[in-house]
N, C-alpha and C positions, 0 to 999 in steps of 0.2 A: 537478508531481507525476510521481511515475513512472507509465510504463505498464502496461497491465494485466499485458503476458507480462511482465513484471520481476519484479512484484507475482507471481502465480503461481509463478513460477520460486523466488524465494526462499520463499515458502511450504511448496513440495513440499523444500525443501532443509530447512527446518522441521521437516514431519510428517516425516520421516525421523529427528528427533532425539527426539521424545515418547514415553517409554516405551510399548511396544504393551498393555501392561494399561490406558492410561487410552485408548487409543483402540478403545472398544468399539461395537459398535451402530452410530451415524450420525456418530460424532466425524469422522472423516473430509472428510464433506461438507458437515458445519456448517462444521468449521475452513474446508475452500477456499472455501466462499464467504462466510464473515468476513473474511479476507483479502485479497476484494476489492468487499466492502459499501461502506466507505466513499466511495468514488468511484461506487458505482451510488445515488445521491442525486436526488432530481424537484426541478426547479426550480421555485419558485414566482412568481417573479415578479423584475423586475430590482432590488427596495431590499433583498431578500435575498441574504446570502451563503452559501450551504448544504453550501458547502465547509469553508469557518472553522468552521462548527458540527459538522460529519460528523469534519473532521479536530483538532477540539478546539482552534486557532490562536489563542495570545494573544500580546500585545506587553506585552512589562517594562517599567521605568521607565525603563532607557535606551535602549528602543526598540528593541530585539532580540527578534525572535521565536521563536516553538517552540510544538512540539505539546503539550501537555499530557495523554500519557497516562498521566501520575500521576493526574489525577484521571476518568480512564477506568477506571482501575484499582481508585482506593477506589469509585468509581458500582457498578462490578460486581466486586466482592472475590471474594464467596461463588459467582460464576458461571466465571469466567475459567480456573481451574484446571482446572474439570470439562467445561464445554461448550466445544468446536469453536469455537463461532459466536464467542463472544465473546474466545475464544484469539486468534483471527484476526486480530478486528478490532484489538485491542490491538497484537498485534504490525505490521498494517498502519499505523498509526499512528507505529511505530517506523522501519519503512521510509520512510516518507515524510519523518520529520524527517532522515532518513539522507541523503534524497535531494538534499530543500533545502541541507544542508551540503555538500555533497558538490559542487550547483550550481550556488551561490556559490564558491566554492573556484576552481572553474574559470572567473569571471566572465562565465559566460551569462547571468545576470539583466543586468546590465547592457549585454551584446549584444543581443540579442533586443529591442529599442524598437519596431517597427513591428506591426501585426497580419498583415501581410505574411512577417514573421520567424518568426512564433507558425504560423502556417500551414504555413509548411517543417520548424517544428520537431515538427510534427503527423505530416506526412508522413515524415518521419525514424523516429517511431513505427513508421508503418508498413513501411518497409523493413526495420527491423531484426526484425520480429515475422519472417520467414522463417529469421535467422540465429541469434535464439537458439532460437526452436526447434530449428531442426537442429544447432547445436551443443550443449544440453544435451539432446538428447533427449528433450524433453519432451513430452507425453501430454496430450490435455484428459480430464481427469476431473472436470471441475466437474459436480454434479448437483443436481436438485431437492432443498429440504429440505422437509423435514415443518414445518409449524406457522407457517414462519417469517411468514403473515399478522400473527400476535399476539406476535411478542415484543417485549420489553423497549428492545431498541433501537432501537423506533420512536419512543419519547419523545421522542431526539435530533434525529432527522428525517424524513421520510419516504422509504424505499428502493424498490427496481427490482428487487429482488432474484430475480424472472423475468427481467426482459427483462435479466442480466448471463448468463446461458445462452447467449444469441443470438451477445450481444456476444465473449463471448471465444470460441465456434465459430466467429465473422466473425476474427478475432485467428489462428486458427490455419490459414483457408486462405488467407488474405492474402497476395497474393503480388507486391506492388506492389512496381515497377521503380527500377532509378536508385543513388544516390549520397547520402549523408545529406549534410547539410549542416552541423548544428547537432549535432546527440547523434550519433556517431558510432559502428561496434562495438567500438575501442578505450574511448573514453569506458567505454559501457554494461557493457566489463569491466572496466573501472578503479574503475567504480562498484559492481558485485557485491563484487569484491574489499576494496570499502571499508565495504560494510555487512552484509553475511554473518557476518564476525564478531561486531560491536555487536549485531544480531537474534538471533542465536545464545547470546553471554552475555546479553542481555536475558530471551530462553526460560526460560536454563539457571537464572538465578537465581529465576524463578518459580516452575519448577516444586521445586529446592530450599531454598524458602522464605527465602532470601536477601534482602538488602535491592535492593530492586528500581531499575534503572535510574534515575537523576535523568533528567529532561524535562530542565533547564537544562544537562546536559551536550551537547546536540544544537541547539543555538540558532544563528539566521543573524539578517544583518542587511539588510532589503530597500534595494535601490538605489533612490535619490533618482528 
């Protein structure tokens, strides 16, 4: 999955495209922290996979998978246009099948074999959390939402949606040292480059009532 500041990053590159009539009230801080709900998920125990469910992850019949936020979308039709929250997570959903394709592409699933690898590519994270923030500029503005104890998108799973306040203030003073290894800051722009657009006409056609993005258009295939 991508990172939170990725996830952020094209968010705010997002709310910038929503007409400001619909962003009134709290739309704002619903949308940012929909946009990064699904990856603040509680684990429950090791025979659960709470990521597959958060990020909607099915495999076809020939064994390729993808997110399915077509049926995130019919789940919450009448919500998604009007509230933040569920804006977010839909489009998060979009980033992330972006991501997978994008990570395949460049054949790191298939690098990446040891948990030793997964660790560097963690740490990778965190070195790059200093360069894109100071290359786009970017601001935390994530804040508390109102209600979000009782909504609707806890049926899916159960979220963290406090303790991702913490998480991405830790994300923007992060200032750990070194050399990536694995996700590099060429990569992580080759990769905005690559999915900015797709999220973007994703956006645009929802909010113009257009026929909305295929999920099967964004399909990978995991390595053996």
């Amino acid at each position: 999955m991508a990172q939170r500041i990725i996830h952020y990053l094209i968010g705010e590159k997002l709310l910038d495209r929503i007409p400001h009539a619909l962003r009134e009230g709290g739309f704002d801080a619903r949308f940012r922290m929909g946009n990064l709900l699904p990856d603040a998920y509680d684990w429950d125990g090791p025979d659960l996979p709470p990521r597959r469910l958060t990020h909607f992850v099915f495999t076809d019949e020939s064994g390729d998978r993808y997110s399915d936020f077509g049926r995130f979308l019919s789940r919450y039709r009448e919500r998604i246009p009007k509230d933040g929250l569920y804006l977010g997570y839909y489009l998060h959903l979009i980033e992330d099948a972006c991501f997978r394709v994008f990570w395949h592409s460049q054949d790191l699933d298939a690098r990446l074999k040891t948990k030793e690898d997964v660790s560097f590519l963690h740490r990778d994270y965190h070195i790059l959390n200093k360069y894109l923030i100071e290359k786009y500029a970017l601001e935390n503005r994530l804040e508390p939402i109102e209600g979000s104890e009782n909504e609707a998108l806890d049926e899916i799973h159960p979220f963290r949606a406090g303790e991702m306040l913490y998480e991405l203030a830790a994300d923007f003073l992060d200032r750990t040292a070194g050399e990536p290894r694995w996700f590099t800051p060429r990569l992580a722009d080759e990769f905005l480059a690559f999915a900015l657009p797709i999220c973007t006409d994703a956006l645009e056609r929802l909010l113009s009532g257009a026929e909305p993005l295929d999920p099967h258009s964004l399909h990978w295939r995991p390595t053996a």
